[in-house]
C-alpha positions in Angstrom: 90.6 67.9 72.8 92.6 71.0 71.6 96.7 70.1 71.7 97.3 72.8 70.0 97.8 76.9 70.7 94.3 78.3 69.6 93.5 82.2 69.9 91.2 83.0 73.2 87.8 83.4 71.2 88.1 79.6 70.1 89.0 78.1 73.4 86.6 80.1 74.9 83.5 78.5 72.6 85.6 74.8 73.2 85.5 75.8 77.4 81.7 77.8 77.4 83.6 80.4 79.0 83.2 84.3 77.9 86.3 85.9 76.4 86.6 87.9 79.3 86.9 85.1 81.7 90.0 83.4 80.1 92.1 86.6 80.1 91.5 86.9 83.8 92.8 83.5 84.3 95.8 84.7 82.2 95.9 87.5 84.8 95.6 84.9 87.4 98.8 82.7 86.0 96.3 80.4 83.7 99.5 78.8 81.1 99.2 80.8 77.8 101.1 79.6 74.7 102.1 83.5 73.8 100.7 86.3 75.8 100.5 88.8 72.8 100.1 91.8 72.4 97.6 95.2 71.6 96.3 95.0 68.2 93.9 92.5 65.9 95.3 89.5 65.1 97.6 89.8 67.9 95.8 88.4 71.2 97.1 85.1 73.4 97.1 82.3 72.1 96.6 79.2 74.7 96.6 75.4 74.8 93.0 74.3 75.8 93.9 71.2 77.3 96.2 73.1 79.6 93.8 75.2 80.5 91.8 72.7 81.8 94.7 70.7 83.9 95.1 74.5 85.3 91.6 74.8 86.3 91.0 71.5 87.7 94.7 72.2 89.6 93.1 75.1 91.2 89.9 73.8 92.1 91.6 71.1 94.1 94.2 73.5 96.2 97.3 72.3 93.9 98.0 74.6 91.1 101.1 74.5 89.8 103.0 77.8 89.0 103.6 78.1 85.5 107.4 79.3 86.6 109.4 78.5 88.9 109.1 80.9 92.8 111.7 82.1 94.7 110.5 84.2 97.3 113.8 84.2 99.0 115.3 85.9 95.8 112.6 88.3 95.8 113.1 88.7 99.5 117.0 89.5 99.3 116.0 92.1 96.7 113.7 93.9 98.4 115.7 93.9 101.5 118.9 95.1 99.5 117.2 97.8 97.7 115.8 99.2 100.9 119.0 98.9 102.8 121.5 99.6 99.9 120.6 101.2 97.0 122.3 99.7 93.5 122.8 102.9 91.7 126.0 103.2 93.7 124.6 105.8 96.2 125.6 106.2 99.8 122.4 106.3 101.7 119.9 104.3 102.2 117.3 103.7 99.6 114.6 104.6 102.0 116.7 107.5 103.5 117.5 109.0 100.1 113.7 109.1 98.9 113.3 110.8 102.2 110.9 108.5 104.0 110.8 107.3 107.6 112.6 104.1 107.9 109.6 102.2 109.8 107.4 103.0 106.9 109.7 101.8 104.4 110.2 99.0 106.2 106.1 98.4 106.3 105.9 99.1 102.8 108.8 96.5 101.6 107.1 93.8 103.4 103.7 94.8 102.1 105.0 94.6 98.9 106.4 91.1 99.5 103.0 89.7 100.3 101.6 91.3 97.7 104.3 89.5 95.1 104.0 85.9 97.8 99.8 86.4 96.4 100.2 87.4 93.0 102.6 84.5 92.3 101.3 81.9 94.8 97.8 82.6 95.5 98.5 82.9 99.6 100.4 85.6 101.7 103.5 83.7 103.4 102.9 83.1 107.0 105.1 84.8 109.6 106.6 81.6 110.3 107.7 80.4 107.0 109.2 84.2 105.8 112.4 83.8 104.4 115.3 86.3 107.1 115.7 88.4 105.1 112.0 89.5 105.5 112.5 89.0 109.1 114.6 91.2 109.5 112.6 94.0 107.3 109.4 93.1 109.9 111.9 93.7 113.1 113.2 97.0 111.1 109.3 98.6 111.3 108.6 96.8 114.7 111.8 98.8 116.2 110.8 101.6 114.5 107.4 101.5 115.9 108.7 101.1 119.0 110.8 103.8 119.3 108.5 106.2 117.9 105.9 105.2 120.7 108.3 105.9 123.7 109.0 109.6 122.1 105.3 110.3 122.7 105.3 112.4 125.5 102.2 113.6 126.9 101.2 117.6 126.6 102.4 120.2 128.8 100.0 122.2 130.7 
C-alpha cells in the first residue's frame, strides 16, 4: 500500500485503472496530493491509498468532500451579485447586462444546482435550499407570472 504521493501513471498500474480514468476522478473531487500543471514532469501527484478510501466512499453513498461546502455562502453570492452588483454600480447586475429579471433569476438558480452537483454529487432539493435561493426561485416565479397575465390574445 502506497502512503505516499506518487505521479498518476504509477497509481494507475498499482489501481489497474487507465490514466485517463484517474484524472476523471480528479475532475470528479478524487483527493490529489498536488493537482499540477501543463507540461512533463508536471502532472498530479495523488496518495493511492486515498484514492481507494475515496472510491469505496463513493461506492457506498458517503463520499466525503475533500473541502469543506457551504452552499449557503455560495447562495448569498449569487443572490448579491444578481441583486447588487460589487463594482459599486447602481443597477442591478441583471438590469445592467440588460437581461430580463425572470431569466436572470432562472439562470442564478441554475447555476446554483449546477455548483450543489459539482461539489456534492446531488442537486439540493426545493425543500432544503438555503433563503436566499428562495427568494431567487420566487424572483423567476413572479416574473413568470406576470409575464403570462400581459399575454393578451390577438385582435381581429
Amino acid at each position: 500500500m502506497s502512503r505516499s504521493a506518487v505521479p498518476l501513471r504509477e497509481a494507475a498500474l498499482e489501481l489497474r485503472r487507465s490514466v485517463d480514468t484517474l484524472q476523471a476522478w480528479i475532475r470528479q473531487g478524487a483527493p490529489t496530493a498536488s493537482l499540477g500543471a501543463v507540461g512533463r514532469g508536471r502532472g498530479a501527484l495523488v496518495v493511492v491509498d486515498e484514492l481507494r478510501r475515496w472510491r469505496a466512499g463513493r461506492a457506498s453513498g458517503d463520499a466525503q468532500l475533500p473541502i469543506s461546502v457551504d452552499l449557503g455562502a455560495i447562495a448569498r453570492a449569487i443572490l448579491r451579485a444578481h441583486v447588487k452588483p460589487t463594482d459599486g454600480r447602481m443597477f442591478p447586475t441583471w438590469k445592467a447586462h440588460r437581461t430580463v429579471k425572470g431569466a436572470a433569476a432562472a439562470q442564478a438558480y441554475a447555476i446554483f444546482q449546477a455548483l450543489a452537483v459539482e461539489l456534492t454529487g446531488r442537486p439540493v432539493p426545493e425543500a432544503s435550499l438555503p433563503s436566499e435561493m428562495l427568494m431567487i426561485l420566487g424572483i423567476s416565479a413572479d416574473c413568470a407570472r406576470l409575464a403570462n397575465s400581459r399575454v393578451t390574445e390577438p385582435t381581429r
